[in-house]
C-alpha positions in Angstrom: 159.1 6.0 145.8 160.9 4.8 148.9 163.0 1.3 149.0 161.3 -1.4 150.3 163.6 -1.5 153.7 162.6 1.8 153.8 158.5 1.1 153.5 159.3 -2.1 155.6 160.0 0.6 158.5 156.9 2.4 157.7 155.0 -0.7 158.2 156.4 -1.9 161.2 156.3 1.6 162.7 152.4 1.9 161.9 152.1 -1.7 163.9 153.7 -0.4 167.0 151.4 2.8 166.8 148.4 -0.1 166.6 150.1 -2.1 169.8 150.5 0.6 171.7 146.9 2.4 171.3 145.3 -0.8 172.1 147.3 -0.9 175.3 145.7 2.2 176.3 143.9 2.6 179.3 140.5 3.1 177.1 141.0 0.2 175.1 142.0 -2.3 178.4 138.4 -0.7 179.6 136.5 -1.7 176.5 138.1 -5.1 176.2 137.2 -5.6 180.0 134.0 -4.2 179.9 134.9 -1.9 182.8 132.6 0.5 182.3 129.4 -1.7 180.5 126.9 -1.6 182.8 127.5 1.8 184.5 127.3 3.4 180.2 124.0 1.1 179.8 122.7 2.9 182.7 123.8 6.4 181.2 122.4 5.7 177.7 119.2 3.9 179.8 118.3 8.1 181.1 117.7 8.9 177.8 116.2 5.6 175.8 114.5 3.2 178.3 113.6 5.5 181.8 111.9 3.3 183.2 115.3 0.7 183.5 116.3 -1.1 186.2 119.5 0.1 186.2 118.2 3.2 187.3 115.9 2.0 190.0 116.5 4.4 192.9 118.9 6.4 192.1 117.7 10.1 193.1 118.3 13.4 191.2 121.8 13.8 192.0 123.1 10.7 191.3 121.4 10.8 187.6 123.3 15.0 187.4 127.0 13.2 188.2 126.4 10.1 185.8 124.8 12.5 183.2 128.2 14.2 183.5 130.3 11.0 183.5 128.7 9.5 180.5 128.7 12.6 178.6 132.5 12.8 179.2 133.1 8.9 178.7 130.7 8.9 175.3 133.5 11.8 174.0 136.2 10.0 174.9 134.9 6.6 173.2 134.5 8.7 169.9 138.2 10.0 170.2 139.2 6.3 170.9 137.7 4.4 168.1 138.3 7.8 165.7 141.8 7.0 166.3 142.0 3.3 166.5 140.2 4.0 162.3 143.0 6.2 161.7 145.8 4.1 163.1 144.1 1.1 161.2 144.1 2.9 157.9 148.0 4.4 158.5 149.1 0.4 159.0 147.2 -0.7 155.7 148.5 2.7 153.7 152.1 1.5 155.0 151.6 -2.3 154.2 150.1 -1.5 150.5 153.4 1.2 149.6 155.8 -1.4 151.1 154.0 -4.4 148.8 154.4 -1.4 145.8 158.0 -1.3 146.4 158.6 -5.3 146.8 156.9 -5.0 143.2 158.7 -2.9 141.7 162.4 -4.0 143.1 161.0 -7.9 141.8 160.5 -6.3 138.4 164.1 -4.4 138.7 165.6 -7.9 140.2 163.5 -10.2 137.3 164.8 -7.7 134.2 168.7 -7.6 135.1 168.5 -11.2 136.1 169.6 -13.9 132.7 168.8 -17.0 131.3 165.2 -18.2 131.1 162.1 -16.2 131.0 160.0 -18.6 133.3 163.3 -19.2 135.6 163.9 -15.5 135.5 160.1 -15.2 136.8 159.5 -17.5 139.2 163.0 -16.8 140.9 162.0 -13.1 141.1 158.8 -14.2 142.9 159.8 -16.5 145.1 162.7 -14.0 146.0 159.8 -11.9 146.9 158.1 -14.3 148.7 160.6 -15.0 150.7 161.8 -10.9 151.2 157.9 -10.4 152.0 158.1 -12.8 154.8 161.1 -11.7 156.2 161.0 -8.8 156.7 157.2 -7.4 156.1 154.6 -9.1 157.5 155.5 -12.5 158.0 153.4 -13.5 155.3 155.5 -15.8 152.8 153.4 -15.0 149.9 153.1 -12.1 146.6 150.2 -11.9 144.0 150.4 -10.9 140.9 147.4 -12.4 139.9 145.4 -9.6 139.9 146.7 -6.1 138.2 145.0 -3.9 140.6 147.5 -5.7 143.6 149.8 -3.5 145.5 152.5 -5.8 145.0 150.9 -6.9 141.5 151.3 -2.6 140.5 155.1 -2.1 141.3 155.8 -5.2 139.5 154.1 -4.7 136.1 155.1 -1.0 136.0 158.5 -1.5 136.5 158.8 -4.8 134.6 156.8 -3.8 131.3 155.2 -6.9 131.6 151.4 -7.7 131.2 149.5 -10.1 133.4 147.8 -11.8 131.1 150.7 -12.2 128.2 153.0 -13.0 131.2 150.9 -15.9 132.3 150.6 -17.1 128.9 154.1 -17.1 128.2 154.6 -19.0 131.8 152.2 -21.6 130.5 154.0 -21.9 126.9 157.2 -21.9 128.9 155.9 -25.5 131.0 154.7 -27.0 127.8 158.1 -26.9 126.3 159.9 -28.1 128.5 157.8 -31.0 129.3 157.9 -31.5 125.2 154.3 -31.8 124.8 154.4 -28.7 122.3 156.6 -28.4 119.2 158.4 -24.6 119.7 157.6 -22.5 117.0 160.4 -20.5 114.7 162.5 -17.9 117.2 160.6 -19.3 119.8 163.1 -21.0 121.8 165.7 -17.3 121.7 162.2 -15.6 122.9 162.4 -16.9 125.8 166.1 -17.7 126.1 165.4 -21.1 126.4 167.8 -22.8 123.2 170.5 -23.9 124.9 168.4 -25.6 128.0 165.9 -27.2 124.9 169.0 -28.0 122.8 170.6 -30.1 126.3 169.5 -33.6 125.0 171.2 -34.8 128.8 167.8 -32.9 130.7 
């Protein structure tokens, strides 16, 4: 698997393929609508005849845009066959660099001490915070559903479950607000004595 700096140049990579194609002269064309009227007219020869689009144009005007629109209908299939592929390379890129992010959260949340719920939520909003930096601007990881990208890396590398990990969150919260009684060995579980024990908190 690569590093996440590694994916995060993947991703950005993929983007710049996306800029540039949509740059292209084709793409300037369709976003202009260069070509609209004169490829209604072309499609018109076939579907509606009787169009006024094609009001007096004689036989050899109908052979050369015949010819265009045959050419210009390839080249639109080539355009938006490549603007799918480029599409589908920048998500591919963006879901293996939110794997990796996952996975170095879970490497960064097991050789970190103290807590379990500090140990979490510093993890995450370390990831956050790397995600937005220097991925896709977005300040924000989920692991709220297994089946994430991000969600993936981070369970597989961290042994944890979603829904045990959530619980224990929860648990966590509850005894530190002191609105629970902690149960026997339940405090060293989640190397929480010593804060619980700190009668100055």
């Amino acid at each position: 698997m690569k590093t996440f700096a590694q994916a995060c140049v993947d991703y950005h990579a993929a983007c710049e393929a996306v800029r540039e194609h949509q740059k292209s002269d084709m793409a300037v064309g369709i976003r202009t609508k260069k070509y609209v009227e004169r490829f209604n007219a072309y499609s018109d020869m076939t579907h509606w005849p009787l169009s006024p689009l094609l009001e007096g144009m004689g036989d050899a005007e109908r052979a050369e845009l015949k010819a265009w629109g045959d050419q210009y209908a390839e080249q639109l299939r080539v355009f938006h066959a490549n603007t799918e592929k480029l599409i589908k390379a920048r998500y591919v890129a963006l879901s293996n660099a939110l794997q990796a992010l996952g996975y170095e959260t879970a490497k960064r949340y097991l050789a970190t001490p103290g807590a379990f719920d500090e140990r979490v939520h510093g993890a995450l909003a370390e990831a956050d915070r790397r995600r937005k930096t220097d991925l896709d601007g977005i300040g924000y990881v989920c692991v709220r559903e297994e089946d994430g990208n991000f969600a993936k890396g981070f369970f597989k590398a961290s042994g944890l479950k979603r829904t045990t990990m959530f619980a224990d969150l929860k648990r966590c919260a509850e005894l530190r607000q002191g609105s629970v009684k902690a149960e026997e060995g339940e405090l060293e579980r989640f190397g929480m004595k010593l804060e619980a024990c700190d009668e100055s908190r």
